[in-house]
C-alpha positions, -999 to 999 in steps of 0.1 A, spaced: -865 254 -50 -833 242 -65 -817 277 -57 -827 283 -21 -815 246 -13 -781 261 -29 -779 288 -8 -791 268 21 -761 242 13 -733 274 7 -746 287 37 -737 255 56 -701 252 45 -698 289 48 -708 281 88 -684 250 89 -655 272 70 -658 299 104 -639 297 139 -655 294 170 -662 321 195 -633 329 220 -651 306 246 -638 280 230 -614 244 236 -584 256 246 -547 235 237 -512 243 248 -502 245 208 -518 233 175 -508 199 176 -515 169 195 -510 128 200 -541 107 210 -537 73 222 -564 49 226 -582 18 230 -612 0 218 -634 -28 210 -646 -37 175 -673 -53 164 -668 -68 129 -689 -86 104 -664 -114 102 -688 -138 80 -663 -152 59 -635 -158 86 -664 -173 111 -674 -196 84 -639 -207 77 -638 -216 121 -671 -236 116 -658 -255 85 -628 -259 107 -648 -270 143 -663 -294 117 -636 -314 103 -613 -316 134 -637 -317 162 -630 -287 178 -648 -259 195 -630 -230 183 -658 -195 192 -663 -175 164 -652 -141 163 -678 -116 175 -655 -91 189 -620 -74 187 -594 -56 208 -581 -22 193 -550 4 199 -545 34 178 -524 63 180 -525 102 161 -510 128 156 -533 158 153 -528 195 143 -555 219 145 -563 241 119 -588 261 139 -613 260 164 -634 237 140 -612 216 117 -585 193 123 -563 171 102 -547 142 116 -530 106 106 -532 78 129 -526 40 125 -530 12 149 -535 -31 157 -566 -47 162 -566 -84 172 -584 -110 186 -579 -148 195 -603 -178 199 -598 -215 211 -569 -228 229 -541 -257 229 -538 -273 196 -570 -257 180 -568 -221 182 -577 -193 157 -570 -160 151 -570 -125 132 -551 -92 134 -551 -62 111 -528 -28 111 -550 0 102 -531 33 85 -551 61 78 -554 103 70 -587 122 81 -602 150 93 -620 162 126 -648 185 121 -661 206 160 -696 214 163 -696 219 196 -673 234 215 -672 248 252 -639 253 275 -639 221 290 -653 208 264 -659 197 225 -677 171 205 -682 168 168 -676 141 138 -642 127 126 -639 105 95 -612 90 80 -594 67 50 -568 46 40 -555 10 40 -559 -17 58 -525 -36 60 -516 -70 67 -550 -80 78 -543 -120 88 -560 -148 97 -538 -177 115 -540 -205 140 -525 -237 148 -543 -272 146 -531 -305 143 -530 -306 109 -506 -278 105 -527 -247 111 -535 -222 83 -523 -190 76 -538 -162 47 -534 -125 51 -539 -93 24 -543 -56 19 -575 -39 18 -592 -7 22 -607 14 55 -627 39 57 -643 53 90 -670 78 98 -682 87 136 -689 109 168 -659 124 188 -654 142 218 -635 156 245 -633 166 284 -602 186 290 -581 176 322 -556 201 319 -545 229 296 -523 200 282 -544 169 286 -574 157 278 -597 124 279 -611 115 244 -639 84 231 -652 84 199 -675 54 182 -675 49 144 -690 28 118 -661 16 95 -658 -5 62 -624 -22 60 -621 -52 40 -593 -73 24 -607 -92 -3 -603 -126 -18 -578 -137 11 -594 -164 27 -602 -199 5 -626 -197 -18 -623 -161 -25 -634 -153 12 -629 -118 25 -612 -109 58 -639 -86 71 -633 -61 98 -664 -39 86 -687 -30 115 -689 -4 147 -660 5 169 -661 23 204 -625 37 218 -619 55 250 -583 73 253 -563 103 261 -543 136 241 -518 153 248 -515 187 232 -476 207 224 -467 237 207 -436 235 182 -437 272 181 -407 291 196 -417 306 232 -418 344 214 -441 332 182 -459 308 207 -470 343 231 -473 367 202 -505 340 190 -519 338 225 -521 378 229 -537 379 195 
């Protein structure tokens, strides 16, 4: 049992390790810049609890934070017609309350994956993308009548979700992908609360693919 599971499981990364069939996504070169834009939903249980100790002492009706605004960019090179590496980083944010009593929380995401195609047509491609790295400057601020508060820390990310594309143009093409995530900074709010941006994201964006290639290497490829 143990050994046909082992040849089922070399037989899968065998599959994964081969190219697509020529029918395949088609770019103008190898690599590529994404931009895009989101909404987050984070656990935030620490950071809301810190707004309802706050609503309590002063009064106020500060909303706790169910939501946030995201904007990443990548760069993306493509190995082959199934695997890609790529390294993108962002700013998520988010703001609640208003005049005196407002709070609010912002985090810079930096991180390396990898994009993995299982499907993949012409026009075009879907598959799974999943990613790593830090979580920087991740803040929690606002102002209040008392002087406001302000903590913020370095944590960890780490993302794992659905992609896909529909290509526009041989150049351009309109991207979404949704991913759960963990990204934490620990031990930054008081009493050892954590700013917690862990939870499900959904962004909708567009790439641009180039080719740094010279126009002779760049036509030798394309007749191969």
């Amino acid at each position: 049992m143990r050994r046909k599971r082992a040849v089922a499981f070399a037989a899968l990364l065998f599959w994964l390790a081969q190219p697509c069939d020529a029918l395949a996504f088609e770019r103008v070169g190898p690599w590529s810049f994404g931009a895009w834009y989101g909404i987050g939903v984070p656990a935030a249980g620490d950071i809301n609890h810190q707004v309802d100790l706050t609503n309590l002492a002063l009064s106020s009706a500060i909303g706790p934070f169910e939501t946030n605004h995201e904007v990443h960019a990548d760069l993306r090179h493509e190995l082959n017609d199934k695997w890609a590496l790529e390294g993108h980083g962002g700013y998520w944010w988010k703001r609640r309350g208003e005049g005196l009593y407002t709070r609010r929380i912002s985090a810079i995401p930096v991180e390396l994956g990898a994009v993995l195609t299982t499907f993949n047509s012409p026009r075009a491609r879907a598959g799974f993308t999943a990613a790593a790295g830090l979580l920087v400057n991740a803040t929690f601020a606002g102002e209040d009548p008392l002087g406001g508060v302000h903590d913020s820390g370095t944590g960890g990310i780490g993302e794992l979700g659905l992609t896909g594309e529909l290509q526009l143009s041989p150049a351009w093409s309109l991207q979404g992908r949704f991913v759960g995530r963990y990204a934490k900074a620990k031990n930054v709010l008081p009493d050892d609360g954590d700013l917690d941006f862990s939870g499900i994201s959904g962004n909708i964006g567009l790439r641009v693919s180039f080719d740094t290639r010279s126009p002779i290497d760049s036509t030798e490829t394309q007749k191969k």
